[in-house]
Residue, then its C-alpha position, 0 to 999 in steps of 0.5 A: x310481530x317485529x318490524x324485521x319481521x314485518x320487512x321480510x313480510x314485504x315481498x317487494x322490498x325483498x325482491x328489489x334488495x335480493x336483486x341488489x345484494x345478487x348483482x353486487x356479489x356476482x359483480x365482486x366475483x366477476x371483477x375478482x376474476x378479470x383481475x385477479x385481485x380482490x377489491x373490496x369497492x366492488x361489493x358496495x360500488x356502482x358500475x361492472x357487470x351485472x348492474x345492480x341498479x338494473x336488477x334492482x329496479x327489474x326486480x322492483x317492477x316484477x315483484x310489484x306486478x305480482x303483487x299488485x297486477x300491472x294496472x297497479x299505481x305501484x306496478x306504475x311507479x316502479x316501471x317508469x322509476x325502472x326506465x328512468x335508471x336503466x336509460x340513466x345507467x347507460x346515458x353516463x357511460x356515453x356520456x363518460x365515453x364523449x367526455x374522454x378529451x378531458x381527461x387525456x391531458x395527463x390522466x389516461x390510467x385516471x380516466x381509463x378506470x373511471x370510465x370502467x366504474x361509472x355507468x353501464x354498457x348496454x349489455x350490463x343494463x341487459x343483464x342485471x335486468x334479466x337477473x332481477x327479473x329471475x330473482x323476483x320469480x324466485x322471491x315469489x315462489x318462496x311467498 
């Protein structure tokens, strides 16, 4: 067999770069949306909603459960790395949001777009979550 082969074999690797490449798409058509203009940054960028980082990892977790069961090293790993991120994606944009004096000098549209690129609002967390979640049930189905 091939080492591509082998990849697609790897249904947790599938699931987690499913969840990625979901949430990134569903981000770029949802910012094309809001502003009617298509920015090309958006199919590879962090921030917007869903988080791709979130779905990532939730996928990540559930597939890892399916695959090794919950009392798993790696169901283990992947739960704790998946809190890190999801508590991290969150924690920039607060901290963006305390940080705004600095850049009000002369910067505002600087500091408005910024803030809407980096990090997450809770409710995208939430959502890439419940995308990669969904994701990883279908990937599985399909192994």
């Amino acid at each position: 067999r091939t080492m591509w082969e082998q990849l697609m074999k790897n249904q947790v690797l599938v699931s987690s770069v499913t969840g990625w490449v979901v949430a990134q798409f569903l981000k770029t058509i949802i910012d094309c949306m809001l502003n009617k203009s298509f920015s090309p940054e958006r199919l590879v960028g962090s921030g917007g909603m869903p988080s791709s980082h979130s779905s990532t990892v939730c996928a990540l977790v559930v597939s890892s459960g399916l695959c090794f069961g919950v009392s798993s090293f790696e169901f283990a790993v992947s739960f704790i790395l998946a809190a890190i991120v999801m508590y991290d994606a969150t924690g920039v944009r607060r901290e963006m949001s305390m940080e705004q004096d600095i850049f009000k000098l002369n910067m505002e549209q600087f500091q408005e777009k910024l803030k809407e690129f980096v990090g997450h609002t809770p409710l995208q967390v939430f959502a890439g979550a419940i995308l990669g979640v969904i994701l990883a049930l279908l990937v599985n189905l399909m192994y």
